[in-house]
VEXVEX-101311 format. One record per residue: residue in one letter; x, y, z of N, C-alpha, C in turn. Coordinates in steps of 0.1 Angstrom, whole numbers, plus 2048, in hexadecimal, padded with zeros to 3 digits. Atoms other than C-alpha are relative to their C-alpha. Layout:
AXYZXYZXYZ
...
END
This chain:
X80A8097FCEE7A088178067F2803
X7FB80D7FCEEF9EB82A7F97F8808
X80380A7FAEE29CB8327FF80080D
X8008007F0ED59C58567FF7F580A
X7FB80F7F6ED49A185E8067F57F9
X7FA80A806EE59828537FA7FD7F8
X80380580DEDD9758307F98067FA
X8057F4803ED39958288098037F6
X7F27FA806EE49A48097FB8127FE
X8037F47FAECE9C680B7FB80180D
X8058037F7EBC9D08257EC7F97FD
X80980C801E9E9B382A7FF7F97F6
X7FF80D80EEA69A280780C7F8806
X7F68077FFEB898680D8087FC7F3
X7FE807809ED09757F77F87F77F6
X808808807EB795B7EF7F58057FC
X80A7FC805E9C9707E68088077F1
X7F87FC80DEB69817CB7FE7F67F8
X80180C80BEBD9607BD7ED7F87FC
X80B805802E989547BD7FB80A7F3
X8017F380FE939787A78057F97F2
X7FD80280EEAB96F7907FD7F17F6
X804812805E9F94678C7F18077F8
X8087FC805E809597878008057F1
X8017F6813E8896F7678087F37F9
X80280880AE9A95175A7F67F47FD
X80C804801E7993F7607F78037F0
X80C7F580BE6895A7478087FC7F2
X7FC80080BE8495672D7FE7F17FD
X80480D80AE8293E70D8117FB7FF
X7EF80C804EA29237078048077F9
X7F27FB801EBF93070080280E7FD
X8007F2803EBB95470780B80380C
X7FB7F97F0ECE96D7247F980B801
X8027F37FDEC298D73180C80A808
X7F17F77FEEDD9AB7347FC809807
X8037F37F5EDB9C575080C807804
X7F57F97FAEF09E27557FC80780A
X8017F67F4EF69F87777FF8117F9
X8007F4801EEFA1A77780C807800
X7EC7FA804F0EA2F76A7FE813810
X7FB7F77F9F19A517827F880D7F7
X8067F3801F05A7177D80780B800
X7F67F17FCF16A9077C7F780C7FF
X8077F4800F08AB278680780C7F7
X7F47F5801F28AC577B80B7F8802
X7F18027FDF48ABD7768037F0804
X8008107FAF52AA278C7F580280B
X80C8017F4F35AAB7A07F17F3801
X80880D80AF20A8D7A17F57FF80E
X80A7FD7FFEFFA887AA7FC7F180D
X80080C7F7EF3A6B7C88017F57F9
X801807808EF9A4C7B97F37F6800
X80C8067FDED5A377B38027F27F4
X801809805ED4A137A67F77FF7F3
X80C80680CEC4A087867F47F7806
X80A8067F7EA39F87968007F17F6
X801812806EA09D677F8107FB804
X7ED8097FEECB9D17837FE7FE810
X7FE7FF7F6EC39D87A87F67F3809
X80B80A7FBEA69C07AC8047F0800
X7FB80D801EBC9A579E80A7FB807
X7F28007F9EDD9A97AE80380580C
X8007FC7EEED79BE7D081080C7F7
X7F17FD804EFB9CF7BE7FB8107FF
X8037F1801EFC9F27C780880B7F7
X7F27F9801F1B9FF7B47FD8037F0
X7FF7FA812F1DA1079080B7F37FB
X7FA80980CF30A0176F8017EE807
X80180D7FFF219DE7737FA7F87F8
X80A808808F109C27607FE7F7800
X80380F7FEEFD9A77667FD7FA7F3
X80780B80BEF698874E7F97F8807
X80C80A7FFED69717558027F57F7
X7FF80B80FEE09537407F57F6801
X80A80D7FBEC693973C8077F17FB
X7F5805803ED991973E7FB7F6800
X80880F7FDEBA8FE7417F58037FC
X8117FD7FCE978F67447FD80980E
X8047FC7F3E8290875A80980E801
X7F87F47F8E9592277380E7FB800
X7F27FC7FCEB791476880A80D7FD
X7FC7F4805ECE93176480F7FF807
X7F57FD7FCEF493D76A7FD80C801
X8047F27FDEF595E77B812809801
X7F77FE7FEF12972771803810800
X7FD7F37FCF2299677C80A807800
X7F17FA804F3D9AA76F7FF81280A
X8027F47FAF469C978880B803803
X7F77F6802F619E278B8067F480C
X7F580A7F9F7E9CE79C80A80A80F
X7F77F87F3F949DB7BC80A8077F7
X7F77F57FFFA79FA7BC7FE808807
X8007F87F6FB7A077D67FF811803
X8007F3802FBFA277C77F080A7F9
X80F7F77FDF9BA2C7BA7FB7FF80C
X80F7FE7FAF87A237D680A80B810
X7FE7F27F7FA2A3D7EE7F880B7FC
X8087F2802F8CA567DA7F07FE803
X80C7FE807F6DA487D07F67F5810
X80480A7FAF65A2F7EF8037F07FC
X7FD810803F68A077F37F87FA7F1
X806807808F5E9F07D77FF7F5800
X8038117FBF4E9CD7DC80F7F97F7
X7F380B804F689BF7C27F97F27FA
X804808805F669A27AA7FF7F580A
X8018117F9F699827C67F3807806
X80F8037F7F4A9937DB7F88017F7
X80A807808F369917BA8007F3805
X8038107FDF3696C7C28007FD810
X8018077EEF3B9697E97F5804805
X8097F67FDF2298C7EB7F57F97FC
X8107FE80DF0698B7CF7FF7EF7FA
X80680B801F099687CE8027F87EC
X80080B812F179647A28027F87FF
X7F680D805F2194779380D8047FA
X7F17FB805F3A9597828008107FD
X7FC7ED802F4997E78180C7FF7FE
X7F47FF80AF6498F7707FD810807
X7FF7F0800F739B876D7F57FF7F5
X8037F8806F5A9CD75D8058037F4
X7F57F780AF789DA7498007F37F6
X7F880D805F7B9B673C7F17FB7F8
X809808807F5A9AE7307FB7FC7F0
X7FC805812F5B9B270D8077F67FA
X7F780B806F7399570A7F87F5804
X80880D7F9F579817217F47FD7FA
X80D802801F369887138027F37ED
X803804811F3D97C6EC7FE7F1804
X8048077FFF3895A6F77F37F97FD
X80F7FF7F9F1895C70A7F68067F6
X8057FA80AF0C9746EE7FD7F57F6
X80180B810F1195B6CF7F67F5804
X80F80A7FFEFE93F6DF7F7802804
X80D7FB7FCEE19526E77F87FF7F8
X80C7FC807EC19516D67FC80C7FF
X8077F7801EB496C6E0807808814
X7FB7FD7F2EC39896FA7FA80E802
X80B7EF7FBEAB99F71180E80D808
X7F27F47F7EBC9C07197F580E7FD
X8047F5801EAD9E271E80D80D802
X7F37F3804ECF9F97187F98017F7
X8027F380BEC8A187077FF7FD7F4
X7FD804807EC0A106E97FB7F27F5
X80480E803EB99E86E67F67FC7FC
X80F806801E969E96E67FB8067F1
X8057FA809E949FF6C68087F57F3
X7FB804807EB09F16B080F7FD802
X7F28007FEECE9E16AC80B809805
X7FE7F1806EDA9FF6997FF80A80B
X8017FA7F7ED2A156B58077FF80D
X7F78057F7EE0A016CF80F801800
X7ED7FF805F059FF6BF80080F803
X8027F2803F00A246B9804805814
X8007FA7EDEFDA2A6E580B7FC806
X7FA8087F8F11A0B6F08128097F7
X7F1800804F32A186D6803812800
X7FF7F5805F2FA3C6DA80C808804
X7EB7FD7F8F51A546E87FD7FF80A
X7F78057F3F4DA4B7077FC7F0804
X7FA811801F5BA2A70C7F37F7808
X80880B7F4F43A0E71F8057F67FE
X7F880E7FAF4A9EC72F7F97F67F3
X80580A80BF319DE7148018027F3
X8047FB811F379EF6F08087F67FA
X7FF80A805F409D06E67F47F77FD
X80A807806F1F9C16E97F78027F4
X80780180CF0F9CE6CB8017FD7F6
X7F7806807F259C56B67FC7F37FC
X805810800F209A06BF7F5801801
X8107FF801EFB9A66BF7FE7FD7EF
X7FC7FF80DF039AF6988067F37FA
X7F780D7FFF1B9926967F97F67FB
X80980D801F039776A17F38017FC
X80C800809EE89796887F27F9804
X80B8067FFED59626957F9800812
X8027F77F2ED29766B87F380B7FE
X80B7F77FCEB198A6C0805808809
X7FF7FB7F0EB19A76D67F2801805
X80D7FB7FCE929AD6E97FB80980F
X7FF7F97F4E869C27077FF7FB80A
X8028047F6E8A9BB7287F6801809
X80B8027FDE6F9CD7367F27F9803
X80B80D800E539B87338017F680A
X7FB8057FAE6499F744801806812
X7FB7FA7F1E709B47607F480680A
X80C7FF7F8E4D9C27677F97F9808
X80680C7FCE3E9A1768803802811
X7F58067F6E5B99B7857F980980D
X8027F57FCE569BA7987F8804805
X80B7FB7FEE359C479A7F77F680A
X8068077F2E2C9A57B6807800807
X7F58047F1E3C9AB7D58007FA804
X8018087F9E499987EB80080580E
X8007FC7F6E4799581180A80A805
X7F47F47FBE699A68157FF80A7F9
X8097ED80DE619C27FB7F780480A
X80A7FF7F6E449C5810801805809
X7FC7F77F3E519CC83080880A801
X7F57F5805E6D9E08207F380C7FF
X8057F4804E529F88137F780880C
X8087FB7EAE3D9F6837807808804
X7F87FD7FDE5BA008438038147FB
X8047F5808E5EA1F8287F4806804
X80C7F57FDE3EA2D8317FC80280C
X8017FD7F4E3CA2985380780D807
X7F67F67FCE5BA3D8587FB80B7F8
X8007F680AE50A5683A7F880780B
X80E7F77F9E2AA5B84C80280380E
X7FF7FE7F6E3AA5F86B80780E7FF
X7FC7F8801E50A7B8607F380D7F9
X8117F2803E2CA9084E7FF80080A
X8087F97F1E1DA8C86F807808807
X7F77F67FAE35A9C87E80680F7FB
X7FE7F780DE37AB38617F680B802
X80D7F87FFE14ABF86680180680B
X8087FD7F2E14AC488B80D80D802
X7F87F0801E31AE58847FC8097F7
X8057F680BE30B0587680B8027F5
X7F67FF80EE41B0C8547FF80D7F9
X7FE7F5807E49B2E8408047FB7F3
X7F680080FE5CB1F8268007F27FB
X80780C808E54AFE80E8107FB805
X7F1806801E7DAFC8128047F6809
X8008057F0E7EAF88387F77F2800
X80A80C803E61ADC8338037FA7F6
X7FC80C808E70ACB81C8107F9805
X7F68047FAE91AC682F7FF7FC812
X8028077F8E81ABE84F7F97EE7FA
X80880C804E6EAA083D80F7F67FE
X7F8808804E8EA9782E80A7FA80E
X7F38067F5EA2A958507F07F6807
X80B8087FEE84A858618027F67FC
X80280E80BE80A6984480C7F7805
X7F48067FBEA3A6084F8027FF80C
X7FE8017EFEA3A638727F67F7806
X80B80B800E85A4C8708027F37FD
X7F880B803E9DA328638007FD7EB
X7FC7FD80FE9AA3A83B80B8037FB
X7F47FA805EB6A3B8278018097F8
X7FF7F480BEB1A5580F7EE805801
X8147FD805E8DA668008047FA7F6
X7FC80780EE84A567E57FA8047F2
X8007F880FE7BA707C880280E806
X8047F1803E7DA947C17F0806807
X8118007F9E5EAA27DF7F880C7F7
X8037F3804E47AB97D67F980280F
X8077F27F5E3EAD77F37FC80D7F9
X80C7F780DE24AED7E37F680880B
X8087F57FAE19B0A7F37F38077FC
X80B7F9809DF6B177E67FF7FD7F6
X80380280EDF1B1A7C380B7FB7FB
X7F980D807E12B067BE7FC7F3801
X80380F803E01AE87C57F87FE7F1
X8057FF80EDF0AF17A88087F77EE
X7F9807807E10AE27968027F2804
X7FE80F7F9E0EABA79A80F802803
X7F38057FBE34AB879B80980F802
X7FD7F77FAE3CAD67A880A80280C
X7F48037F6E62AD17B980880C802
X7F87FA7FBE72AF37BB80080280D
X8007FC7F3E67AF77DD80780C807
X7F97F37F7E71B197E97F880B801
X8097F47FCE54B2F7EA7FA80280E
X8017FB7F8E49B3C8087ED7F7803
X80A80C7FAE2BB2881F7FC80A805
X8057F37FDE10B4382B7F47F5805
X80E8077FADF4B3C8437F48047FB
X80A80180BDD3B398338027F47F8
X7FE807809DE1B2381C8027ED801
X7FB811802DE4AFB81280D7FF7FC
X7ED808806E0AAEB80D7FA7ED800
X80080D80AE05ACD7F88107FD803
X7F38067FEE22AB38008027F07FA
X7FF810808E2AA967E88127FC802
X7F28087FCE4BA817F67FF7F6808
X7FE80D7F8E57A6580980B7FC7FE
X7F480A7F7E73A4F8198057F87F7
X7FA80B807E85A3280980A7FA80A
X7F88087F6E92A1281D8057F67F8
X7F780D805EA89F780D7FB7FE7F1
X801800810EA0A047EA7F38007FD
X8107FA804E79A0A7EE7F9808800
X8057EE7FFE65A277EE7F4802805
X8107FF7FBE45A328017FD8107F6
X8037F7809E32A4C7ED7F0804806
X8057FC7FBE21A638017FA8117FC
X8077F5806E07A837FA7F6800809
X80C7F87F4DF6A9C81680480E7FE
X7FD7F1803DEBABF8137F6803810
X8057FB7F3DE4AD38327FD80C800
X8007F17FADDDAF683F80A800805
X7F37FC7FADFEB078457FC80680D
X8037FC7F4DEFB188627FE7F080E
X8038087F6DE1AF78717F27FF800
X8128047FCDBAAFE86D7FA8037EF
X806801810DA7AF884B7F680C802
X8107F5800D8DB158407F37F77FA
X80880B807D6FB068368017F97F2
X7FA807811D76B0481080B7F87FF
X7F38067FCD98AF681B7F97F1802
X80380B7FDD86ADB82C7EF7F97FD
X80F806802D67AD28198067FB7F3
X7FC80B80DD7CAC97F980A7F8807
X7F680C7FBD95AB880D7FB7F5804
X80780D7FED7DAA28197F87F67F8
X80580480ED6CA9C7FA80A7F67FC
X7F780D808D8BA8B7ED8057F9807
X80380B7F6D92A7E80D7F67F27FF
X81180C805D6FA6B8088067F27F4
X801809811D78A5F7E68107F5802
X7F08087FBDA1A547F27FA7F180A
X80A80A7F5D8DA4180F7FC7F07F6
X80680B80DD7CA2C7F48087F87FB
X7F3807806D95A227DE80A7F8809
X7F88097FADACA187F67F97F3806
X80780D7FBD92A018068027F27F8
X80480D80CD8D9EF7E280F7FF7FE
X7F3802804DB59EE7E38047EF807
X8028107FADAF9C37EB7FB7FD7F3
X80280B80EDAF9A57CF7F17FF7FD
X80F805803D8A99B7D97F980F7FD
X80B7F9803D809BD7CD8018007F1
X7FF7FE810D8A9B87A880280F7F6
X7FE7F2802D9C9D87A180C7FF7F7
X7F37FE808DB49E6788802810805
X7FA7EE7F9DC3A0978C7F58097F9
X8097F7805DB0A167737F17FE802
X8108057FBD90A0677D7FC80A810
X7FE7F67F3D9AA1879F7FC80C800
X7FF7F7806DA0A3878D7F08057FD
X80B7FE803D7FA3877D7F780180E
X8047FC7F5D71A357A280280C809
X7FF7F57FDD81A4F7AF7FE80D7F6
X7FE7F7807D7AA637927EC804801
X8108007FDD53A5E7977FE809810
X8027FC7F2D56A687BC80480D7FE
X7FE7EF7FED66A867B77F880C7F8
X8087FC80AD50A9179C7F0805806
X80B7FE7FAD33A8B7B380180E811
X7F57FD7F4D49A977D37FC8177F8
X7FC7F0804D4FABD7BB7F48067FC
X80C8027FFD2BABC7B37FA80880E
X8087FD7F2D1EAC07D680A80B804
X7F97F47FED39ADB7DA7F980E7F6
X8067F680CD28AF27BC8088007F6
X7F880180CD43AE97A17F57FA7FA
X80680280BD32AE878080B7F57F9
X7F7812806D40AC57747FE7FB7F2
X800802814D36AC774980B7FD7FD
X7F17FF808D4EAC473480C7FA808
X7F08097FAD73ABA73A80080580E
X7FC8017F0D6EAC876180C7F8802
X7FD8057F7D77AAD7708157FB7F8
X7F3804806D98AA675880780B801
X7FA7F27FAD9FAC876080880380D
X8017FF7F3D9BAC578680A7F6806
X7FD8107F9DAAA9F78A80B7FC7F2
X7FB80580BDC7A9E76D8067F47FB
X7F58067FEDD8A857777FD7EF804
X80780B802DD4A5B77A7FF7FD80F
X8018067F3DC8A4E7A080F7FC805
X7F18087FADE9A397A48047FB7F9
X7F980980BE05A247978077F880E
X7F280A7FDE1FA087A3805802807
X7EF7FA7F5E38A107BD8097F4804
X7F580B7FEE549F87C881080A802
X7F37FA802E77A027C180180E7F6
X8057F3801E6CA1C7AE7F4807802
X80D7F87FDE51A387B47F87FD7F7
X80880380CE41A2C78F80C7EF802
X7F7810803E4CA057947F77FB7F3
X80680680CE479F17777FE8097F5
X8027F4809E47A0E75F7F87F87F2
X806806810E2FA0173F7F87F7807
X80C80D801E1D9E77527F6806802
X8117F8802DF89EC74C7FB80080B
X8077F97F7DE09FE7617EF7F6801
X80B80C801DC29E27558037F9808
X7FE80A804DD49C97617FD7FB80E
X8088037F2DBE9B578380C80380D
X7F77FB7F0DD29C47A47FF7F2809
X7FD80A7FCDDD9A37B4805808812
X7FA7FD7F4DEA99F7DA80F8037FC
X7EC7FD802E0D9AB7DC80480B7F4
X8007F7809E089C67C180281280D
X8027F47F9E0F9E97D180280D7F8
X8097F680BDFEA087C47FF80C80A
X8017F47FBDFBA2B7CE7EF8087FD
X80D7F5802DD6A3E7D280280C804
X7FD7F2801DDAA627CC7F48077FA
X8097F6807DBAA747C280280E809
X7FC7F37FDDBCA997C07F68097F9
X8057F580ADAAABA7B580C80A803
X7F97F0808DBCAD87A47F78097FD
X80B7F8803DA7AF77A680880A7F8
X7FE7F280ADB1B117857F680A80B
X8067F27F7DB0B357967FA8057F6
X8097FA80AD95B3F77B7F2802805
X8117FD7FBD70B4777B7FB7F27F8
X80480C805D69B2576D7FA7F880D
X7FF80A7F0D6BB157967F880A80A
X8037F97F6D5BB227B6808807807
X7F27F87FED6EB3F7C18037FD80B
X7F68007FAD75B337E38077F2803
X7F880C803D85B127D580B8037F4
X7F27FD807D9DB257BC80C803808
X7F78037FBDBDB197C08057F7809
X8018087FBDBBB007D48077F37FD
X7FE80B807DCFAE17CC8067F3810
X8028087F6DC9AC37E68007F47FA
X7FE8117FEDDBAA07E27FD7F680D
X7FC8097F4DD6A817F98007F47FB
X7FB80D806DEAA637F18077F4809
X7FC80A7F8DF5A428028077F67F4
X7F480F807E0BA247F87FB7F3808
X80980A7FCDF6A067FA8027EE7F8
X7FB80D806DFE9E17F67F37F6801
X80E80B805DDF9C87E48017F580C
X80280D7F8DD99AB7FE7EF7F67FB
X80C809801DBC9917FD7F48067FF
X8147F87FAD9E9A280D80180C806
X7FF7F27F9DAE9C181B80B8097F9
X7FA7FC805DC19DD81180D80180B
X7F87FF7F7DE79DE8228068137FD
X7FC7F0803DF0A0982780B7FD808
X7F58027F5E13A0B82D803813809
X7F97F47FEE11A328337F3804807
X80B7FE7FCDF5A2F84C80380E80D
X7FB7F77F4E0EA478667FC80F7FE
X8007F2805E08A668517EF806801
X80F8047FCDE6A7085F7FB80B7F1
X8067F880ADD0A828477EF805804
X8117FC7FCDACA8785980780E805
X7FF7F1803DA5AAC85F80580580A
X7FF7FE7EEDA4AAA8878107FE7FF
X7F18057F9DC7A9788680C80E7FC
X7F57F7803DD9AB487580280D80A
X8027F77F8DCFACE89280180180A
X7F87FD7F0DDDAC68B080F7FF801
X7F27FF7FAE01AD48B88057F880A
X7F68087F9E1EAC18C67FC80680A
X8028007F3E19ABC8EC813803801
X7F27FC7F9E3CAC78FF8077F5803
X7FB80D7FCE40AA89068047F47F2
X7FC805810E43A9A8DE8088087FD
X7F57F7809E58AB88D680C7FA806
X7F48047F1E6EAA98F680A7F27F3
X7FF80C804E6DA888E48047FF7F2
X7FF804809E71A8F8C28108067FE
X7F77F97FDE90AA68CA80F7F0802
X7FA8097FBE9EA888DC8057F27F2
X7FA80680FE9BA728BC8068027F6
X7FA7F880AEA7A888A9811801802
X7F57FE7FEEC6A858B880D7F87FE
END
């Protein structure tokens, strides 16, 4: 992933929007604290087989720094947003990076990412005890930190070596050191986008919903094949990666919300439920359409799909400040409509029905990750610049409990939608979802054209 225009340090964050981040979280912190962020360590599938490498999302929001064994310090060094921003990361070597690829290197910490001061990785244990001892109080969310000291030592010193098993130690040390979680903090940060977030995620779902549409308008045998056209698509649309584990859900596997083996066989007659999406400069669109694998809905097909259709409609409307919404306030909306919605279908709606039918919460968070903000509350008033996912769904049990010609059935439709003033902003408006739009086959002249882009 690389930057696309000057003073860019990903692509659409600029340098100064990094540092504004980090003035920000030392904004949130109390005198004389720091907050500690490590990179995401190397994955392994096997062996030396290792797995794509993916950024820690709070280390990545602060630093733009895409690279494993790293660690930021947040020092607070004033009133207000003063702060020193410092960054210890694996140093040049020529003979690792002939295997492993290039490595930014300790001087483009400071020329790159903009530190005040960086050091080796390998070296930091001789750096931190400093910055440690005069701290009050130091946020960190390593494994560990938020439960107990004791716990923390326990992770950070265990057999295999890390760049920081020295800090718990001096945590122990300086007595008069707090630890506390970072979270909190990071949510706060996080969870109001900014304009360049913003377009980054436009961006993400434009390209995502343009790869469904194009999704829907072929034929498919196999969840596999359809899930590896999406994936080249998403990228050939200008995404850099997908951005979770999809689900392709043939029939009564949609019945599984997270239903990712993908490899059963696609039969006409039937619905393919599709939960995935794109990722551009480290954001994610988060996309959900279920169709007729043939191309033409049977009535039961398309009398609950519209139903929740109805009720998705809604919600996203009230997805604006001036409508005074929370997620779960949302939820309860869509939970009413579908209720009424399954109702007019002939579902008997007593009892847990509808917790039955609808397991699952409306929406969450999105950003950098598919669940951004992980813990922040679902009460809490949906501001502009908040972005939120509407997903209402029914799951029909193949039982005599349901109308038998809605057993089995499991019909998501979801968008990635950013809070604004008085309107709702849909970044994944490309991916059609009305009934008509999924039923007309590629013209000879689009297959010409998409062939050509594809190239």
């Amino acid at each position: 992933m690389r930057a696309t225009s000057a003073g860019e340090v990903t692509p659409g964050i600029t340098a100064l929007e990094y540092h504004q981040r980090r003035a920000k979280l030392a904004g949130a912190l109390p005198p004389n604290s720091i907050a500690i962020l490590a990179a995401s360590d190397i994955k392994y599938r096997s062996g030396a087989v290792f797995y794509e490498f993916h950024q820690d999302p709070d280390f990545f929001y602060l630093t733009g720094f895409k690279e494993p064994q790293a660690l930021a310090v947040i020092e607070k060094t004033g009133a207000d947003e003063e702060h020193a921003f410092h960054l210890y990361v694996r140093a040049k070597d020529s003979k690792a990076e002939l295997w492993d690829g290039a490595r930014s290197g300790v001087q483009a910490a400071q020329d790159v990412f903009n530190a005040d001061e960086s050091g080796d990785i390998n070296r930091v244990s001789s750096i931190l005890p400093n910055m440690v001892r005069r701290a009050e109080v130091v946020y960190t969310d390593l494994p560990g930190s938020a439960n107990s000291q004791s716990s923390f030592t326990q992770y950070l010193t265990g057999a295999a070596p890390q760049p920081t098993a020295g800090l718990p130690k001096l945590l122990q040390e300086a007595r008069n050191t707090a630890v506390r979680p970072l979270r909190p903090l990071m949510n706060n940060l996080r969870v109001t986008k900014s304009e360049a977030e913003i377009r980054n995620m436009r961006k993400a779902g434009q390209a995502s919903g343009r790869a469904f549409t194009e999704a829907m308008r072929q034929s498919w045998t196999k969840e596999k094949d359809l899930w590896a056209f999406l994936d080249y698509r998403f990228k050939a649309h200008g995404c850099d990666s997908w951005a979770y584990v999809p689900v392709v859900a043939g029939a009564e596997n949609a019945l599984s919300i997270h239903y990712v083996r993908n490899d059963d066989v696609l039969n006409k007659g039937d619905l393919v439920l599709v939960d995935a999406g794109g990722e551009y400069g480290g954001y994610i669109a988060d996309i959900t359409r279920t169709w007729p694998v043939n191309g033409k809905f049977s009535d039961a097909q398309r009398d609950l799909y519209e139903a929740i259709l109805r009720v998705q409609r809604t919600c996203v409307s009230l997805c604006r400040e001036d409508a005074d919404m929370t997620l779960d306030k949302l939820h309860k909306v869509a939970e009413n409509g579908l209720k009424d919605g399954l109702k007019q279908l002939g579902f008997n709606m007593s009892g847990d029905a509808l917790v039955t039918l609808f397991p699952h919460h409306l929406g969450h968070y999105i950003g950098l990750d598919v669940h951004d903000s992980p813990g922040y509350p679902r009460k809490t008033p949906l501001k502009t610049g908040h972005c939120i996912t509407i997903e209402p769904g029914i799951y029909v049990p193949n039982d005599n409990r349901w109308p038998s010609h809605f057993r089995g059935m499991g019909i998501r439709i979801e968008d990635s939608v950013c809070i604004q003033p008085e309107n709702p902003l849909v970044f994944t408006t490309e991916a059609v979802k009305e009934v008509r739009a999924t039923l007309r086959p590629w013209t000879s002249s689009e297959i010409d054209m998409i062939r050509f882009l594809g190239r």
